[in-house]
C-alpha positions, 0 to 999 in steps of 0.5 A: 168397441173392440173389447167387447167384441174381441173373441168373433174378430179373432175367429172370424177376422180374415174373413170380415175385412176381405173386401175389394180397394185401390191400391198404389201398386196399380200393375198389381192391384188395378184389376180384380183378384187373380183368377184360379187361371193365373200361373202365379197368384198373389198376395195385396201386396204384390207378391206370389203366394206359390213357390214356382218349381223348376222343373230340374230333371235334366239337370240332374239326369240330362240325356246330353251334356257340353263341357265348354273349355274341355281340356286332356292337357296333363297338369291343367284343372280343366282336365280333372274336371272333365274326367270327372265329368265324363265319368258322371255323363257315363253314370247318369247315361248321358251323352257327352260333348266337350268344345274347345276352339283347338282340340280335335278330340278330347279323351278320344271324344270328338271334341268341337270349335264352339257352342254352335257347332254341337251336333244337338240340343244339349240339357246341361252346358258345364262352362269351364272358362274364366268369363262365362258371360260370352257363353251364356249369350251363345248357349241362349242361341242353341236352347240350352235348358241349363248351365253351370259357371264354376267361375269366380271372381263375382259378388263374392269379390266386392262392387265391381264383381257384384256389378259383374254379377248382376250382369251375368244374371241379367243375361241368364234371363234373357237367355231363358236358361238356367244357371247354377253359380258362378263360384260353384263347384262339382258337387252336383257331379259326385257319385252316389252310392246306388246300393242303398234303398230307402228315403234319401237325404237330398243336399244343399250347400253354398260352400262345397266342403262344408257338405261332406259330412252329409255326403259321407253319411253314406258310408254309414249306410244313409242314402244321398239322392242329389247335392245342388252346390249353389255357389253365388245364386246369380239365378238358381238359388237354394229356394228353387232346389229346396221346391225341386226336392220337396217333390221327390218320391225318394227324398226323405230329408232336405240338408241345407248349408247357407250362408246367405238367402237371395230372397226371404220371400222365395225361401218361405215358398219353398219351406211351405211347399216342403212343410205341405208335402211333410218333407223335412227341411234341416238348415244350418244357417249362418250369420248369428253373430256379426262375425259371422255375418260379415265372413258370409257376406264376403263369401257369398256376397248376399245379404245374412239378414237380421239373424232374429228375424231369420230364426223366427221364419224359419221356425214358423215355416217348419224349417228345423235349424241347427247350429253344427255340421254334426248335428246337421247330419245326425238331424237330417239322417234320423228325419229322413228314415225314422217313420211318423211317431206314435206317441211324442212320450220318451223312455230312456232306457240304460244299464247304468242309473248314472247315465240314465239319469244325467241323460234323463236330465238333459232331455228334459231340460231340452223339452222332451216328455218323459212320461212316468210309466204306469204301475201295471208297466213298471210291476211288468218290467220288475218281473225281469229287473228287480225291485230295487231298480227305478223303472218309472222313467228312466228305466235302469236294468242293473246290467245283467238282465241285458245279457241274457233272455230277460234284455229282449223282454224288456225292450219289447215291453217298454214299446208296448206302452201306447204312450212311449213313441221313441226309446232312447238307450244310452250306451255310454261304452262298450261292455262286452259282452253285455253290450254287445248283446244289447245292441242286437236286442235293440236292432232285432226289436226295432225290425219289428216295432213301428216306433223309434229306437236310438242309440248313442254310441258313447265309446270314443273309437268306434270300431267296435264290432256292436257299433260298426257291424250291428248298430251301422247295419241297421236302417231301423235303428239311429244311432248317435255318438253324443248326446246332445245330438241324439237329443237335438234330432229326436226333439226336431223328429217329434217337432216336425211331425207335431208342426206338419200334422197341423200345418196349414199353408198361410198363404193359403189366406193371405189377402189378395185385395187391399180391405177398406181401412188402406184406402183410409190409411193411405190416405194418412201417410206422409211419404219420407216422413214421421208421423205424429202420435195423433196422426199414426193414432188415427192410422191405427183406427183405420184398421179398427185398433183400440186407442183412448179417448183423446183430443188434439187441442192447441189451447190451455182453453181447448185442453180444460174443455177437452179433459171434461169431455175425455174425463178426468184423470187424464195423460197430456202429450206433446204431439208433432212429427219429429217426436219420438221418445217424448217422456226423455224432454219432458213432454208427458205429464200423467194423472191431471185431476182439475182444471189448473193442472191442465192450464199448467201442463199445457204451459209446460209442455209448449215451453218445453217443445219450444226450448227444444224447438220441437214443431207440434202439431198441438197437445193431446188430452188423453183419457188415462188407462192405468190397469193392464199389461204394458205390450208393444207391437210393431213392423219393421221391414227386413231387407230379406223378408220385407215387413215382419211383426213384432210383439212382446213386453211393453214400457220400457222392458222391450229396452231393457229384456230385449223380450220379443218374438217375430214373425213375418207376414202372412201367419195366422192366429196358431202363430200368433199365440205362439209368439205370445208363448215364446215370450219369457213374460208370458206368465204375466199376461196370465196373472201373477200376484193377484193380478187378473188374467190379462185379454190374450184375444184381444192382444191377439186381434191387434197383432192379426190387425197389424199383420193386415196393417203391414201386407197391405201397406207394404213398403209404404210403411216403413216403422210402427211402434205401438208402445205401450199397447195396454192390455186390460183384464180378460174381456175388456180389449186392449188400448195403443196408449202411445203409438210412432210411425214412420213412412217411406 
C-alpha cells in the first residue's frame, strides 16, 4: 500500500515507472526512445525537450542587406527608413542593396528592379511594402536567410488578417527563411552606444516604445547589446531570441516586454536553456486582468493565457516577473552587472534612523534577510558611531560620521561580515556635504569589495552633482531612485542566483516512453465523455493513487454485503458519468453504521437520480476516511502550455479561498514541495491545534503521480479533480476520496 511505502516512491519515482508502451500518438511513439542522434528529442508526449536556437548572427550582423521598396522621395516613410538603414548597414559593416522597380539609384546607391536582380546572396532582406506575402515567395528563390515585414494589418486586425497571417507564416516555412513581424518596427536597427564595457542587457519587446526605458539605460552608462522587436511572431517569436541571448558572451540580462506568447512550450525551452546557462530572464508580462488581456490580445492577436498559470511557469523556469517598465529597467540593470552573491544577509545602512527603519521594514515585508550583526561587529562599528545609535540592523550612523574619515570605516566593516552579501544605503535627499561625501565612500568601497552595494537616490530632481557624477559614474554601484525598486531588483538578484545554483533542467527527466499504467488507463478513457466517479477511481489506480475501499453495487442487497466486506462505517454515493458536484442533490449520504441505513440510503439515493434523471452507473459503497487533511489535485489544460497540475486546499475551501498553486509539466519533487509552501494553508498540513503532522511525502507522491498522469495522456485528458485528496497523518498515505475526469 502506498502509505506505507510512500517515502522510496518519492525519491525514486522517475526511475520505477520508466518503462516502454504504446502510445496513441503512434508517429511519435511507435519506435523506441529517441537516440542521442536525433536532432530534437522528445518527451512521452510528444514533444521537443530542447529549445532549438537560431543561429541569428547575420541578423544582427549580416555581411549584405536588401531593402525592398527603398525610397529617397522627400516626404515618404520609406525614405527615413531607409536613411536609417543605410546608417546601420554603414555601423554594422554590411553591404547595402536597395530595390524598387522605378529608381535607378537611391541615396546614390545602385538601386535594382527586383529581388532577382541582386547582385548577390543578401543575409537580411528588410521589406518595406504593404503585402510582404509576394516578396517572401521571390526572397525563397535567392536564398535569403532573414527578413523583416513592418507591414501591418495582420492578426492584430481580426479573422481575416489572422487568416492573412497564417498565410504569410505558411510561406515563411516553405521558404525556409526567417521572418520577423509583420507589425514590427526599427528597433533592431537602433544605434547602440559602443563606448560602454561590461554585461550587456539584450532587449525583447513586442511593442517598440514600450522598450525605450530599457533602451535609454545607456545614457546612465548601462550597456545595450541587441533589441529583437517581435511585432506579431508569425515565425520568429520571443522564444527564439531569448535561446539566441542566453548563449551571448556579452549578454548579462534578457529584458522582456510581452504581451502574448505564440507557444507556452517553446518559451519554457528558451527560459530553461537561459536558467542552464544562469542568464538572467526579466519580463514584464501582460494580461493580469481581463482588460489587460483583452487590450494584448487586440494588439498582438495571440493569446495571453490564463494569467495563474503564466505566473507560475514563469516562476518555475527562473524567469523573474515584474509588473512596470520601471522596475524592468532597474531589475535587469542590477542582474546584469552585479556579480554572484556572497551571502543572501542585507545591512541596511543610513544617516538617519527614520529612513532606516521605514526601509528596514519594507525589506522585510518583501522577504529579504536582515541579519542581526553579531556583538563583535556591532562593538566595531561603535568604535566610530556612538553608543547610543542602533548598529544590529540597520545600522544608523547619526549623520556625522559620514562626513569625515570615520564614513570609509564603517562601510568597509559592515561588508567584512561573512554573513552581509549586499548593503543597501538609503539616501532619502542630498545633504551636502555629508552626502556627498557619502556617496564617494560607497563607490570607492565598492571598487574594492566582491559584494554588492545599492543606493537609492531619493532627491526628486536628479542633477545633483553626487548622483549624476559620482553614483551614474560607477559600474560597481546600483543606484536606484525608490525604494520599492531597489528592493524588487535586489530580491530578484538574490533569487536567481539562489534558483540557478541548484537548477537542474526538468526536462533533463522528463519521460520519453509512456509507463505500464497508460496502457491501462488508456484503456479507461471515453473519448468526449465524463467519466463516473468508479471509473476515473479506477483511472487513478492505474497509476498507483491510494483511493478507499469500495464496491459498485446495483442492489439494496449488494450494498448491505458490500458494506460488510468495506467495513463499517461507511460513505454511499450515487456513481454515473453525467455526475459532478453529487453532494448539492442529494446523492451522498456518509457515516452508515448498519444494515438498515444501508437499505435506506440505497433507496434515497436511486429515487434521488431518478427524479433528477441522472443515468448511474450503480451506487458505491466506500469505506469512510475521516482523520486527515482535505487537499485537491488536478489537470487541466491551457490553451498555452498544455496540461498543468494543480494542488492546494481541499473540500469546499479551494471554492471559497481560491488557495492553489500551478505548475506545468515536467517539474520535479523540489517543485512540488515548493508548490505546497506557496499555499497560504500550509500550516495545516504541519499540524495546527493538536493536530498531527499530516503526510507531506505522500501528498507529494500524488501530485509526481498526476504529473505522470497528464504527460502521458496528454490531450486525451482533458479535466482531473480529485477532491478531496485525504491526507492522513505522517506515515499513513493519502487517499482520493472523491475524484472527476473528463475526456477529450
Amino acid at each position: 500500500m502506498l502509505g506505507s511505502t510512500h517515502g522510496t516512491l518519492t525519491t525514486d519515482f522517475r526511475a520505477r515507472v520508466e518503462a516502454c508502451g504504446e502510445s496513441p500518438r503512434t508517429a511519435v511513439h511507435s519506435s523506441a526512445a529517441p537516440s542521442a542522434d536525433d536532432a530534437v528529442p522528445l518527451d512521452v508526449s510528444g514533444r521537443p525537450l530542447h529549445a532549438d536556437v537560431p543561429d541569428l548572427d547575420r541578423f544582427f550582423r549580416p555581411e549584405s542587406v536588401a531593402v525592398i521598396g527603398a525610397s529617397d522621395a522627400e516626404g515618404k516613410p520609406n525614405t527615413g527608413i531607409t536613411r536609417q538603414l543605410i546608417a546601420w548597414a554603414e555601423r554594422v559593416g554590411a553591404r547595402l542593396h536597395p530595390v524598387h522597380p522605378t529608381r535607378p539609384t537611391v541615396f546614390g546607391l545602385a538601386c535594382h528592379a527586383s529581388v532577382a536582380d541582386l547582385p548577390e546572396q543578401v543575409d537580411l532582406a528588410v521589406l518595406l511594402v504593404a503585402d510582404p506575402l509576394p516578396v517572401i515567395e521571390e526572397l525563397a528563390e535567392t536564398k535569403v536567410k532573414f527578413a523583416v515585414a513592418f507591414a501591418s494589418g495582420f492578426a492584430e486586425t481580426g479573422d481575416a488578417g489572422a487568416a492573412a497571417q497564417e498565410r504569410l507564416g505558411a510561406a515563411v516555412r516553405r521558404s525556409g527563411l526567417r521572418l520577423l513581424g509583420p507589425n514590427t518596427n526599427l528597433n533592431a536597427f537602433e544605434k547602440f552606444r559602443e563606448d560602454l564595457d561590461g554585461p550587456a542587457i539584450a532587449l525583447i519587446t513586442q511593442s517598440g516604445h514600450q522598450g525605450r526605458p530599457v533602451y535609454t539605460l545607456q545614457e546612465l552608462g548601462i550597456r545595450l547589446s541587441h533589441w529583437a522587436p517581435t511585432g506579431n511572431e508569425a515565425d520568429l517569436e520571443t522564444a527564439d531570441f531569448i535561446s539566441y541571448f542566453a548563449e551571448q558572451p556579452e549578454v548579462g540580462a534578457i529584458a522582456c516586454y510581452v504581451e502574448g506568447l505564440k507557444d507556452g512550450r517553446s518559451f519554457l525551452l528558451a527560459a530553461d536553456r537561459a536558467a542552464r546557462n544562469g542568464v538572467p530572464v526579466v519580463a514584464v508580462k501582460v494580461g493580469r486582468t481581463e482588460t489587460g488581456a483583452r487590450t494584448a490580445a487586440s494588439h498582438t492577436g495571440k493569446l495571453t493565457g490564463a494569467d495563474t498559470v503564466v505566473d507560475a511557469a514563469m516562476r518555475q523556469f527562473g524567469v523573474i516577473r515584474v509588473d512596470g517598465l520601471d522596475e524592468l529597467q532597474d531589475t535587469a540593470a542590477l542582474l546584469a552587472r552585479a556579480r554572484r552573491p556572497k551571502a543572501d544577509g542585507v545591512v541596511v545602512y543610513s544617516i538617519s534612523g527614520g529612513t532606516g527603519a521605514h526601509f528596514s521594514d519594507l525589506a522585510t515585508e518583501a522577504g529579504l534577510t536582515l541579519p542581526t550583526l553579531t556583538q563583535a561587529k556591532q562593538d566595531e562599528l561603535h568604535q566610530w558611531i556612538p553608543e547610543y545609535l542602533n548598529v544590529a540592523n540597520p545600522v544608523d550612523n547619526g549623520g556625522h560620521p559620514v562626513g569625515d574619515w570615520r564614513g570609509r570605516k564603517i562601510i568597509d566593516a559592515i561588508l567584512a561580515d561573512p554573513e552581509v552579501g549586499v548593503l543597501i544605503c538609503p539616501i532619502t535627499g542630498p545633504f551636502p556635504p555629508m552626502s556627498d561625501r557619502l556617496a564617494q565612500d560607497l563607490v570607492d568601497a565598492a571598487e574594492q569589495s566582491d559584494k554588492l552595494i545599492c543606493v537609492i537616490w531619493g532627491s526628486p530632481v536628479g542633477t545633483e552633482e553626487a548622483y549624476r557624477t559620482t553614483l551614474l559614474g560607477s559600474s560597481r554601484v546600483a543606484t536606484f531612485r525608490t525604494f520599492g525598486n531597489c528592493i524588487t531588483a535586489v530580491r530578484a538578484y538574490l533569487g536567481h542566483h539562489r534558483f540557478t545554483a541548484g537548477y537542474r533542467s526538468p526536462f533533463e527527466d522528463a519521460p520519453r516512453t509512456p509507463s505500464p499504467s497508460y496502457r491501462k488507463a488508456q484503456a479507461l478513457m471515453r473519448p468526449s465523455q465524463q467519466l463516473s466517479e468508479h471509473a476515473a477511481k479506477q483511472l487513478l489506480r492505474a497509476y498507483g493513487i491510494r483511493v478507499p475501499r469500495e464496491q459498485l453495487v446495483t442492489s439494496a442487497a449488494a450494498a448491505v454485503r458490500a458494506a460488510g466486506l468495506v467495513g463499517y462505517p461507511v460513505v454511499m454515493k450515487a456513481s454515473g458519468p453525467q455526475l459532478g458536484h453529487k453532494t448539492e442533490l442529494g446523492l451522498v449520504k456518509i457515516g452508515l453504521t448498519s444494515a438498515s441505513q444501508i437499505r435506506d440510503a440505497y433507496r434515497e439515493l436511486t429515487d434521488i437520480a431518478r427524479y433528477e434523471n441522472v443515468p448511474l452507473d450503480g451506487i458505491l459503497v466506500c469505506q469512510m476516511v475521516e482523520r486527515g487533511v482535505e487537499m485537491v489535485v488536478g489537470v487541466t489544460q491551457d490553451d498555452l502550455f498544455g496540461p498543468t497540475v494543480t494542488v492546494g486546499l481541499g473540500g469546499v475551501l479551494v471554492e471559497v479561498l481560491h488557495d492553489a498553486a500551478v505548475r506545468v509539466p515536467p517539474f520535479g519533487e523540489d517543485q512540488a514541495r515548493a508548490m505546497l509552501r506557496e499555499l497560504r494553508g500550509h500550516a495545516l498540513l504541519e499540524g495546527v491545534r493538536g493536530a498531527p503532522p499530516a503526510d507531506v511525502d505522500a501528498l507529494v507522491e500524488v501530485v509526481l503521480r498526476i504529473q505522470r498522469m497528464a504527460l502521458e495522456l496528454g490531450d486525451e485528458l482533458s479535466e482531473l479533480d480529485i477532491n478531496p485528496l485525504m491526507v492522513l497523518p505522517r506515515g499513513q498515505g493519502a487517499v482520493a476520496l472523491d475524484a472527476l475526469a473528463i475526456c477529450r
